[in-house]
VOVEX-824455 format. One line per field, with one value per atom (N, C-alpha, C, CB): atom name; residue in three letters; x, y, z. Coordinates in pm, whole numbers. Each point is the difference from the previous one (the first is absolute). Glycine has a CB too. Example, Ala and Ser with C-alpha at 12.3 -4.5 7.8 and 13.67 -1.06 7.14 Angstrom:
! residues 2
atom (N, CA, C, CB, N, CA, C, CB)
res (ALA, ALA, ALA, ALA, SER, SER, SER, SER)
east (1319, -89, 90, -189, 154, 82, -77, 118)
north (-569, 119, 120, -117, 222, 119, 109, -63)
up (780, 0, 0, 125, -197, 6, 73, -215)
END
This chain:
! residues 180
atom (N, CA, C, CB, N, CA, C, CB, N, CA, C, CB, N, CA, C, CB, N, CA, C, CB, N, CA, C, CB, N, CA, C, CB, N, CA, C, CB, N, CA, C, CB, N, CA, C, CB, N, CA, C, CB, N, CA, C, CB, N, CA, C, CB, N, CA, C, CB, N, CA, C, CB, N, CA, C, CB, N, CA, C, CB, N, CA, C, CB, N, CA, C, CB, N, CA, C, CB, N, CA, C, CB, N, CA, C, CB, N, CA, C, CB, N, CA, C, CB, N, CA, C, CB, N, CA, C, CB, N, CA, C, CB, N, CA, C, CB, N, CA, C, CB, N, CA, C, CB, N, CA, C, CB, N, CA, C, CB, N, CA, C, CB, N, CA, C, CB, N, CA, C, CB, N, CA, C, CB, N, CA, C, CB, N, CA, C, CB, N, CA, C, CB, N, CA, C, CB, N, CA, C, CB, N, CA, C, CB, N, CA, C, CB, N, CA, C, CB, N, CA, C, CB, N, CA, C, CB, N, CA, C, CB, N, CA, C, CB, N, CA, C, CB, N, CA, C, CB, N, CA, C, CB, N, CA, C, CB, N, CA, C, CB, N, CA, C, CB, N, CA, C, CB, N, CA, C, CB, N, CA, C, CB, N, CA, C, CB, N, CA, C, CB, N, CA, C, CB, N, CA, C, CB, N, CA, C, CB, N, CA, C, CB, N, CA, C, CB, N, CA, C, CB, N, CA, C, CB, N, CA, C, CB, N, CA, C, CB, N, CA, C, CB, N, CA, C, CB, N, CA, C, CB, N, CA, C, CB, N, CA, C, CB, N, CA, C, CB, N, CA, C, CB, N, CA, C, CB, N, CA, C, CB, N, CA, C, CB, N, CA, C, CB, N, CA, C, CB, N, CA, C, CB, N, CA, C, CB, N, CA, C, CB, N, CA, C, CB, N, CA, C, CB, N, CA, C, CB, N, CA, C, CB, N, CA, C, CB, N, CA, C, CB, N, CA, C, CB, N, CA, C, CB, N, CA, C, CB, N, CA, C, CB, N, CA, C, CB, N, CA, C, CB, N, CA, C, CB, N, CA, C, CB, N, CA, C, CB, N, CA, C, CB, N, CA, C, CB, N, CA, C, CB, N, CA, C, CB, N, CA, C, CB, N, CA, C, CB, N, CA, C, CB, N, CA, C, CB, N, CA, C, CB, N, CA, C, CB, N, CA, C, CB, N, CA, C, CB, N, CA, C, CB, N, CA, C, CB, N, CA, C, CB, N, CA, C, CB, N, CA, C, CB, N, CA, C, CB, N, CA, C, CB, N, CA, C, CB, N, CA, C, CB, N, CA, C, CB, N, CA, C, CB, N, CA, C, CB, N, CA, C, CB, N, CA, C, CB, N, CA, C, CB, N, CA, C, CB, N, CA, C, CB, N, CA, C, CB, N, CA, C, CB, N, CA, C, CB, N, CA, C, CB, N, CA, C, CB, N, CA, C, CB, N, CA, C, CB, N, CA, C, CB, N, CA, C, CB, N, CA, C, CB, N, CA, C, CB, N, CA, C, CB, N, CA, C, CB, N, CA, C, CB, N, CA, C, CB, N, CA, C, CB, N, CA, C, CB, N, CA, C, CB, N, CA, C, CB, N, CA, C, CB, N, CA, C, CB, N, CA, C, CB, N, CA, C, CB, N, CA, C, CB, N, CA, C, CB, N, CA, C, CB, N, CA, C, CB, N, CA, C, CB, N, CA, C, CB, N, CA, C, CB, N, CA, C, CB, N, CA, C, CB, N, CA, C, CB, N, CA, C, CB, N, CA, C, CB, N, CA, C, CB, N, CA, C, CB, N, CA, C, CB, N, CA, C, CB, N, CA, C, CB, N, CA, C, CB, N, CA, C, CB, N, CA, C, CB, N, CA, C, CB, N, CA, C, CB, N, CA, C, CB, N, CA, C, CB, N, CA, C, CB, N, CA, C, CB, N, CA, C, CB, N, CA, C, CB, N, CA, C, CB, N, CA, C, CB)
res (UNK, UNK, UNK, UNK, UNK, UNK, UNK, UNK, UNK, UNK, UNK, UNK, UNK, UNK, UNK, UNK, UNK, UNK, UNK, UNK, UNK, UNK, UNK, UNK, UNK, UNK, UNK, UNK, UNK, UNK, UNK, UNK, UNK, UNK, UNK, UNK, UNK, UNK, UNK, UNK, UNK, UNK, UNK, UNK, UNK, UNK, UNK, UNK, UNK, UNK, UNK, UNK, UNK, UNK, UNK, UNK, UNK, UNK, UNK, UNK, UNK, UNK, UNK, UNK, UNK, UNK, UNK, UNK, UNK, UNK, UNK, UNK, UNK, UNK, UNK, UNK, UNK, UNK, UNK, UNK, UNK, UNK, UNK, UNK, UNK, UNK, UNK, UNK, UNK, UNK, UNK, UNK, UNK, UNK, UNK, UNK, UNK, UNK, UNK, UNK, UNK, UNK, UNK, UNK, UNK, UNK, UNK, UNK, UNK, UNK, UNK, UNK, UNK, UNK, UNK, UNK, UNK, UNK, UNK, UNK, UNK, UNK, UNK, UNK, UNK, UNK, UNK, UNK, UNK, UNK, UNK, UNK, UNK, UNK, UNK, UNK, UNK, UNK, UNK, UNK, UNK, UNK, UNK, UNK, UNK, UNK, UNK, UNK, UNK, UNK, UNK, UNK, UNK, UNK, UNK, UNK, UNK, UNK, UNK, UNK, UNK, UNK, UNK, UNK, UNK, UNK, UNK, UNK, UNK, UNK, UNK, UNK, UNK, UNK, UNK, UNK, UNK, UNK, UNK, UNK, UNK, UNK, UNK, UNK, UNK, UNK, UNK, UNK, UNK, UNK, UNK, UNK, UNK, UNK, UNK, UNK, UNK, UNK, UNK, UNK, UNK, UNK, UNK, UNK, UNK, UNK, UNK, UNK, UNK, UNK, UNK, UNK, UNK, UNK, UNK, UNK, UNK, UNK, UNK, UNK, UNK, UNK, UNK, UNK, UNK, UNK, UNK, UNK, UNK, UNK, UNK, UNK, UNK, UNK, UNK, UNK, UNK, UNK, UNK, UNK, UNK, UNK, UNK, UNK, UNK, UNK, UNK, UNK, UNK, UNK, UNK, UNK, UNK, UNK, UNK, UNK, UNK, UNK, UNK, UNK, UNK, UNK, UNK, UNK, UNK, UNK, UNK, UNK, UNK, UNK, UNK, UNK, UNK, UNK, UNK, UNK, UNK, UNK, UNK, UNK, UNK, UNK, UNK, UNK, UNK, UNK, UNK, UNK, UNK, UNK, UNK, UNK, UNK, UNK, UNK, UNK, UNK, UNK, UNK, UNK, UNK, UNK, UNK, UNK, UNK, UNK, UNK, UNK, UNK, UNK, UNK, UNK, UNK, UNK, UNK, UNK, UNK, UNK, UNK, UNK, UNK, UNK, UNK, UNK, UNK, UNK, UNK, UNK, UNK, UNK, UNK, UNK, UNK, UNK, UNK, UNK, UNK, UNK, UNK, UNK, UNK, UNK, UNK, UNK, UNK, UNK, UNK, UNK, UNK, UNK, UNK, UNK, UNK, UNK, UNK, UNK, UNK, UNK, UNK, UNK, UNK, UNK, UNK, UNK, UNK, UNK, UNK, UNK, UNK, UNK, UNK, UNK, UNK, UNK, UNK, UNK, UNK, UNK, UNK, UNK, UNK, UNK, UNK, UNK, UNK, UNK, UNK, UNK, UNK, UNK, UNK, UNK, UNK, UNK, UNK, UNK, UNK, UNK, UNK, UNK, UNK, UNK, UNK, UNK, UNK, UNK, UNK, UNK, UNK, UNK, UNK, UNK, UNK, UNK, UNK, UNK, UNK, UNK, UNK, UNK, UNK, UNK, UNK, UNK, UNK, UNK, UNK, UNK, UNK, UNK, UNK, UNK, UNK, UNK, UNK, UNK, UNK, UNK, UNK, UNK, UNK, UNK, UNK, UNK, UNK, UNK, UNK, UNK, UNK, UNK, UNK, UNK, UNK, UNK, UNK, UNK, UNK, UNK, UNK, UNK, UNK, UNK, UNK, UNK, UNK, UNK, UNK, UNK, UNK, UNK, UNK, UNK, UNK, UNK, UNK, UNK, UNK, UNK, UNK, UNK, UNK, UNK, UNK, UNK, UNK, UNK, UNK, UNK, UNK, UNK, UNK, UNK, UNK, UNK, UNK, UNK, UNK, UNK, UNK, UNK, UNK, UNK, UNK, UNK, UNK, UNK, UNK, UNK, UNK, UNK, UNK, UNK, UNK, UNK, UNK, UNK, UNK, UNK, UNK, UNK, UNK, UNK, UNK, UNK, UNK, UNK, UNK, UNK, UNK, UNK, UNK, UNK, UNK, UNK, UNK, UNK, UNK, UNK, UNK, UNK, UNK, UNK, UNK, UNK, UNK, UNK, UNK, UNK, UNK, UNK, UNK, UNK, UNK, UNK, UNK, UNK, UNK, UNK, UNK, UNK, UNK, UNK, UNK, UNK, UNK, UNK, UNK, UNK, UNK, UNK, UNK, UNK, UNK, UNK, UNK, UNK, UNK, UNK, UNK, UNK, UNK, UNK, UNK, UNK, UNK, UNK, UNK, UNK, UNK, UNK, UNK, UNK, UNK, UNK, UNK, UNK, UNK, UNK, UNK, UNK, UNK, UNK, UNK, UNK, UNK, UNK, UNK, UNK, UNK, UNK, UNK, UNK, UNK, UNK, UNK, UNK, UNK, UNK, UNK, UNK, UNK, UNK, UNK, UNK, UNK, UNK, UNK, UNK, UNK, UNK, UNK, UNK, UNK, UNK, UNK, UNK, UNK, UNK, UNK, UNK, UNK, UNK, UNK, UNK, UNK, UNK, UNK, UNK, UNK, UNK, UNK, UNK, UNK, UNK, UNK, UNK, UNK, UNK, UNK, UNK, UNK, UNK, UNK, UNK, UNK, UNK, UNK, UNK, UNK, UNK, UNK, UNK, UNK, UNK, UNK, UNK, UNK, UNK, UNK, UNK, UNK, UNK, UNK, UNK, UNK, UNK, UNK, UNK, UNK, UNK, UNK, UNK, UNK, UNK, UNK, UNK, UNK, UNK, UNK, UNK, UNK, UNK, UNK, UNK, UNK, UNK, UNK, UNK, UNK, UNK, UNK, UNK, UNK, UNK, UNK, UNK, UNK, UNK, UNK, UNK)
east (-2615, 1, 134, -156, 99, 142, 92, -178, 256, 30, -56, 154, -218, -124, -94, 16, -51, -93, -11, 11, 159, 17, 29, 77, -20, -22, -73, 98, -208, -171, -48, -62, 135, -64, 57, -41, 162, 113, -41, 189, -243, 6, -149, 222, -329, -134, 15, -133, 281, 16, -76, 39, -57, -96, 116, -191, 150, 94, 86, -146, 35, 61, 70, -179, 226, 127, 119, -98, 99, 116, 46, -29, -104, 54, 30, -130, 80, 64, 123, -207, 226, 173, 110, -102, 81, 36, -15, -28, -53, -11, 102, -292, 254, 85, 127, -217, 259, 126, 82, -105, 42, 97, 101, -136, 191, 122, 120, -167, 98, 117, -25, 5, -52, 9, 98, -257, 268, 69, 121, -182, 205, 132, 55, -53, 2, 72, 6, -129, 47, 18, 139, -287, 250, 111, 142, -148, 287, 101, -11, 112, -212, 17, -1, -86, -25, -34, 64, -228, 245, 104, -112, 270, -312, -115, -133, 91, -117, -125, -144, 130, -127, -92, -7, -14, 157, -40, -23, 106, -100, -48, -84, 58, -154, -197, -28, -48, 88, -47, 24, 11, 119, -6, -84, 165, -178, -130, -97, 26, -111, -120, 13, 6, 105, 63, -81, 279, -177, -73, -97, 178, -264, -115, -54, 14, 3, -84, 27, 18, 134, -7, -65, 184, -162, -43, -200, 294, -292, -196, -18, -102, 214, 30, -49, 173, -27, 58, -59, 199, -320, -49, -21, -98, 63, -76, 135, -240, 361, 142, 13, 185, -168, 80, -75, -18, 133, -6, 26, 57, -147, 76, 88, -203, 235, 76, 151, -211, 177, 199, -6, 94, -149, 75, -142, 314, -288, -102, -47, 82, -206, -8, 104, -243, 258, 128, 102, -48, 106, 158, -64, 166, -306, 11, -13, -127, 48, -52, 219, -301, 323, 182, 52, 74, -128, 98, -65, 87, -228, -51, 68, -210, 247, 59, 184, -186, 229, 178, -35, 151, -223, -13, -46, -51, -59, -23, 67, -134, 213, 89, 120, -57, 125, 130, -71, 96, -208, 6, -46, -78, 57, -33, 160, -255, 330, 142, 61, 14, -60, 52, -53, 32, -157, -54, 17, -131, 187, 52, 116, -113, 203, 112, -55, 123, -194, -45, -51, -8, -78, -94, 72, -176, 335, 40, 119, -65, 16, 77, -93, 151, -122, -48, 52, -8, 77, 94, -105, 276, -182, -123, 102, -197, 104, 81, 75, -146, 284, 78, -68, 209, -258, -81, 119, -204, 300, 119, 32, 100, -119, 36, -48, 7, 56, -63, -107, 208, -280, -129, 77, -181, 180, 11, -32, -38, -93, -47, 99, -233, 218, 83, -65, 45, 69, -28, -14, 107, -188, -53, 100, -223, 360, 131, 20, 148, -180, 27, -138, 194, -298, -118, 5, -131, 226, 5, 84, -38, 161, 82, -22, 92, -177, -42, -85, 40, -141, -74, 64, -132, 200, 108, 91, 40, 3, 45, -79, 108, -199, -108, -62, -90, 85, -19, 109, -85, 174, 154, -1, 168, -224, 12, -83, 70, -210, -87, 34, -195, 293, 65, 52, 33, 37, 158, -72, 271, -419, -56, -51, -24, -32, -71, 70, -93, 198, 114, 71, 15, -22, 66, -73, 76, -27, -82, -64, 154, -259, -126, 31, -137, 285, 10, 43, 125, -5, 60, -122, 172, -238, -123, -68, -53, -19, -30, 99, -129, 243, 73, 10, 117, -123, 23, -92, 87, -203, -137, -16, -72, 114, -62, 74, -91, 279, 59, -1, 122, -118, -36, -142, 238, -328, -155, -82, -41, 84, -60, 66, -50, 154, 91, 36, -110, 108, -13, 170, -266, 263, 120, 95, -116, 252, 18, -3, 139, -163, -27, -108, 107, -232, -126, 27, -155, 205, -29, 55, 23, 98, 78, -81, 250, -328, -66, -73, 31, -160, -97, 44, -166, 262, 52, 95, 37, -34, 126, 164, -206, 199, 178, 59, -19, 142, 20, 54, 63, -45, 9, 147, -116, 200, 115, -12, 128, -213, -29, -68, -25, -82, -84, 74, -177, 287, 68, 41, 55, 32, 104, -66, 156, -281, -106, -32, -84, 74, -80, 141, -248, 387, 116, 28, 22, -67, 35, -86, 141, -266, -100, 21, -108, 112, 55, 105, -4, 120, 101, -7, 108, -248, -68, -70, 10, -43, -86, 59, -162, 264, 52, 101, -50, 107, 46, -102, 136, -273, -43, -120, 54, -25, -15, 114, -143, 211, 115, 53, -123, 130, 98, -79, 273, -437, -68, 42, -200, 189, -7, -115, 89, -206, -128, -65, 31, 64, -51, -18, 78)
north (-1808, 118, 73, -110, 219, 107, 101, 52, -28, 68, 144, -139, 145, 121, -49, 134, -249, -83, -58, -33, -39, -35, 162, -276, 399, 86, 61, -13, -22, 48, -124, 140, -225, -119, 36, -194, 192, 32, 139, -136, 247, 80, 9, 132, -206, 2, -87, 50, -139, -64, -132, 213, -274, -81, -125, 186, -325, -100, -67, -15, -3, -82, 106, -201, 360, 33, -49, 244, -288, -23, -173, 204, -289, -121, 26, -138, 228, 43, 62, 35, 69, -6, -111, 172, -252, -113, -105, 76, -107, -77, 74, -77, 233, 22, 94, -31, 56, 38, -68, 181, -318, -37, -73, 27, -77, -41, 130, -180, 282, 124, 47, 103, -124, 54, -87, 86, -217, -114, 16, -185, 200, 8, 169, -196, 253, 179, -62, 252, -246, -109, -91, -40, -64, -72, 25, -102, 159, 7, 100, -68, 169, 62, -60, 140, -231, -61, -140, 130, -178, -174, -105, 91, -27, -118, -6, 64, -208, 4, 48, -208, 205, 68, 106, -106, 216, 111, 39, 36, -86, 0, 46, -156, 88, -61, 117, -250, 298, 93, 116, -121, 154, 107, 37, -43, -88, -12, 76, -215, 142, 44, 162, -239, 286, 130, 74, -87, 12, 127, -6, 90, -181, -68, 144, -325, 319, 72, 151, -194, 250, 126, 47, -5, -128, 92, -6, -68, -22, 41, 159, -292, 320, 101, 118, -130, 142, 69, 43, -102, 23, 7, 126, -191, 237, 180, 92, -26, -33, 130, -69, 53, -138, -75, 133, -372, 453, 76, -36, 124, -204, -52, 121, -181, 290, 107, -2, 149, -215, -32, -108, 142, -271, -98, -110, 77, -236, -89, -43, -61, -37, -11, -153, 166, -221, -103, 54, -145, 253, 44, 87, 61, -34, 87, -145, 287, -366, -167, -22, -157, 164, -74, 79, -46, 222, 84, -9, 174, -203, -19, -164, 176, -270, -134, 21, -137, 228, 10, 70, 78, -37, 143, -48, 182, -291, -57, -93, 70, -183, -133, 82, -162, 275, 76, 9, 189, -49, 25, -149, 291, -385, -116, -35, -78, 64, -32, 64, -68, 244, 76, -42, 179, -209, 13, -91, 101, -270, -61, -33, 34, 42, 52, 97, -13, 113, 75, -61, 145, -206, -145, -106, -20, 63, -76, 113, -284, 342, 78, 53, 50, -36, 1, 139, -264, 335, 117, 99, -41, 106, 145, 133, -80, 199, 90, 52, 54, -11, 111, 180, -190, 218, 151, 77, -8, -5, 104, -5, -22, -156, 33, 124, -228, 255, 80, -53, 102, -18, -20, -61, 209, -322, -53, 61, -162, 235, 34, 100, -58, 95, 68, 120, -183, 274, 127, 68, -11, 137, 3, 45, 48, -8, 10, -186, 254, -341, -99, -95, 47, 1, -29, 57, -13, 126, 82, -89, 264, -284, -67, -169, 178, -240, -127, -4, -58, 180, 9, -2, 102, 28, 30, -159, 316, -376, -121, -118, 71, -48, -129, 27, -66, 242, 84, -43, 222, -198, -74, -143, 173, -282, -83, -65, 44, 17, -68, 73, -54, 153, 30, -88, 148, -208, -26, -189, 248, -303, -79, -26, 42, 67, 39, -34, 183, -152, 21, -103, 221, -381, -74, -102, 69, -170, -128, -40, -108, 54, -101, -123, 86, -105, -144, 75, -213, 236, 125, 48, 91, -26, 27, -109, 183, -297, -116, -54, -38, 39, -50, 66, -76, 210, 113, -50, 222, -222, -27, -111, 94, -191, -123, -21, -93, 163, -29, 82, -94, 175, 118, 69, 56, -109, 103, -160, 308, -444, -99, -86, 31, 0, -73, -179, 189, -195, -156, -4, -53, -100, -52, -37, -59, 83, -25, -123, 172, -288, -107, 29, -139, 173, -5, 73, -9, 128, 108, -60, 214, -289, -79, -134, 75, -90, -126, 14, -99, 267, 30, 102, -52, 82, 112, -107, 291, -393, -106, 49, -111, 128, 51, -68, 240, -245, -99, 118, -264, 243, 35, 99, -281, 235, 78, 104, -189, 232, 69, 130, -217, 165, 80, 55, -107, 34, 98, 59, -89, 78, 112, 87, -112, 150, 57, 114, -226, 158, 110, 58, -146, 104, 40, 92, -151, 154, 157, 33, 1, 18, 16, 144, -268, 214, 37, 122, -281, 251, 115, 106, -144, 136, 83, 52, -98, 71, 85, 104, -193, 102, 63, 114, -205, 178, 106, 102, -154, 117, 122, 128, -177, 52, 63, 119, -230, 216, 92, -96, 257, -359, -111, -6, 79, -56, -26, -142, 154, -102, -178, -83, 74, -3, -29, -120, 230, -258, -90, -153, 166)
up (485, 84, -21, 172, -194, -30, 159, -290, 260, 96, 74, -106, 52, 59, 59, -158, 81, 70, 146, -211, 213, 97, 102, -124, 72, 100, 74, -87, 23, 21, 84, -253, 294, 115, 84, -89, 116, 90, 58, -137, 37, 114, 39, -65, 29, 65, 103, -190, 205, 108, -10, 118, -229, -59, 1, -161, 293, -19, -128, 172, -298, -100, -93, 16, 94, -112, 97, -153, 298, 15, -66, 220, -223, -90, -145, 143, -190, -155, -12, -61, 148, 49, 36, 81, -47, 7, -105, 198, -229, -118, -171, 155, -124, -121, 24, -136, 251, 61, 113, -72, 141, 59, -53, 134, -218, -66, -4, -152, 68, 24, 149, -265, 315, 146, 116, -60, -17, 98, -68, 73, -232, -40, 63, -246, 272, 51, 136, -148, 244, 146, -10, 22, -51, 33, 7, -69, -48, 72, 133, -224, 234, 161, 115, -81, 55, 133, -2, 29, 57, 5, 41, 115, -60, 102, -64, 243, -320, -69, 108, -173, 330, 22, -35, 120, -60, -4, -148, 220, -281, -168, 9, -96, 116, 14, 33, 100, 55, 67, -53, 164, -208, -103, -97, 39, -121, -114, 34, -52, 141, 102, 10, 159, -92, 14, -148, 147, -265, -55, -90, 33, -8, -41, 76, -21, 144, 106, -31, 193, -207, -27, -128, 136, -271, -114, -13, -155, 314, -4, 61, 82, 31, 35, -98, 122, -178, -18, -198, 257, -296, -142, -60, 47, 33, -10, -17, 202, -192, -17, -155, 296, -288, -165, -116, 56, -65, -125, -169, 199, -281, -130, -70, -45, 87, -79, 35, -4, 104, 44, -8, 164, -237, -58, 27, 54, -117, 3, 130, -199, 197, 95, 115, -137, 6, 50, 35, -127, 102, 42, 168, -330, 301, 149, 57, -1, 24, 57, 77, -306, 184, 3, 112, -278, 264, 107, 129, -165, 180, 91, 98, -156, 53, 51, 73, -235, 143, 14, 171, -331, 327, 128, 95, -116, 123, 81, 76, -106, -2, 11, 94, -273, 234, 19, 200, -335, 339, 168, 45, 24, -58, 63, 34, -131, 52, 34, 74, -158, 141, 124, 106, -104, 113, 125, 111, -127, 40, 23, 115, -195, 171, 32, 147, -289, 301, 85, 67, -93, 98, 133, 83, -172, 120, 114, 48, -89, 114, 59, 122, -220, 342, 123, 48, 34, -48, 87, -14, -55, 137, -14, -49, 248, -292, -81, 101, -185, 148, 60, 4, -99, 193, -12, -33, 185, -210, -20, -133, 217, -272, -140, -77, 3, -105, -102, -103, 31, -100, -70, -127, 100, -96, -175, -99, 59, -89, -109, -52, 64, -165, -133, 27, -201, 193, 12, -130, 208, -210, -156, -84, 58, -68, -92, -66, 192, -62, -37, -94, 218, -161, -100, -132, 185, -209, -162, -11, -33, 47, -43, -82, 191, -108, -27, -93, 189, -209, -122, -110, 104, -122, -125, -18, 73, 23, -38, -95, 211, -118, -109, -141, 219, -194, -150, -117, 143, -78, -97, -5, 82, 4, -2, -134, 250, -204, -59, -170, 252, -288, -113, -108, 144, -15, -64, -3, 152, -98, -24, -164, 253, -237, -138, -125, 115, -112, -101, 14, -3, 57, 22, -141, 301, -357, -137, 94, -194, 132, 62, 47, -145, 84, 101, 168, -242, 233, 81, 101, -217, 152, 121, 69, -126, 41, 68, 90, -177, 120, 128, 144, -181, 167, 140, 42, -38, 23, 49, 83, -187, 133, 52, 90, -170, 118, 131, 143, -174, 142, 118, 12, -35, -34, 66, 30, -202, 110, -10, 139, -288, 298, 79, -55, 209, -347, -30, 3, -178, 177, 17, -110, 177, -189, -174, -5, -79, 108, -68, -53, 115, -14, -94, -125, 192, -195, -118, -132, 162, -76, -134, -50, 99, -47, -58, -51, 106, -62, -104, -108, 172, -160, -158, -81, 130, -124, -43, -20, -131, 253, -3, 101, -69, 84, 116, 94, -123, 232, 172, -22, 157, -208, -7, -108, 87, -227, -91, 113, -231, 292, 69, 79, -21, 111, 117, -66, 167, -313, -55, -35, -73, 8, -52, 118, -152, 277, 121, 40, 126, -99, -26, -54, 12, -142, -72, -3, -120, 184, -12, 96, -69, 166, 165, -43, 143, -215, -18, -77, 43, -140, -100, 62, -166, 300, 62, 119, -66, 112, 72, -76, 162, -259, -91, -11, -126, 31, -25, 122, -255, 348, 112, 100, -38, -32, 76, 120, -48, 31, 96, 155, -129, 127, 125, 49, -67, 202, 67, -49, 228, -143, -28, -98, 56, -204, -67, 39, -133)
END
């Protein structure tokens, strides 16, 4: 079964595409999961999570902006991540201040953040393929440098120096943003 195949179960809502999702995506789904989440439950439940959204959610997956494993992956980082936010929010008991001000970004500040990630995702582009694998895994993947150093065979201190200048090449050709 091909990946159309399996999209054509998933979105007729047809059970044995969510065991074929699983059977041939839960490994990359537990390796993107895991450094986010700490707690092998909330693992599971995440899993489940986006077992459940990508039965959801089958009918958006556009193959023209990319495969169907990298959307599966962004669908997992996105999920695992507000689970960690949300985390954090459920124990919190208070109630809002009616005086605070509105958090949200005002739209000078929504242009601004665009044009940032426009440059960002630039100055990505233009980075070597090791170089990019590394940004990735460390900041969109959230993995840990031991792991990264154990599956690219480099050791732990190569990799910090690596995301090190990694970090100051960006922040250089970024015009010295905090943000990185």
């Amino acid at each position: 079964m091909d990946d159309r195949e399996l999209l054509e179960l998933l979105t007729r809502r047809d059970e044995r595409g969510a065991d074929e999702l699983l059977r041939r995506y839960g490994l990359m789904l537990r390796y993107i999961i895991a450094p986010i989440l700490s707690d092998p439950r909330e693992r599971e439940e995440c899993l489940s999570d986006v077992v459940l959204r990508a039965w959801d959610r089958a009918g958006q997956y556009d193959p023209a902006r990319g495969g169907f494993a990298a959307w599966l992956s962004a669908v997992a980082r996105n999920t695992a991540r507000n689970r960690l936010r949300a985390g954090g929010a459920d124990r919190e008991t208070g109630e809002l201040d009616p005086t605070a001000p509105d958090p949200a970004p005002g739209p000078e500040e929504l242009v601004l953040r665009e044009e940032r990630a426009r440059r960002l995702r630039e100055v990505i582009q233009s980075l070597s393929g090791t170089d990019r694998q590394l940004f990735y895994r460390k900041y969109y993947y959230l993995q840990p440098t031991a792991q990264m150093a154990a599956e690219l065979g480099l050791t732990q201190r190569a990799v910090e120096g690596r995301l090190r200048r990694l970090r100051l090449r960006l922040r250089k050709e970024l015009g010295g943003e905090r943000d990185v």
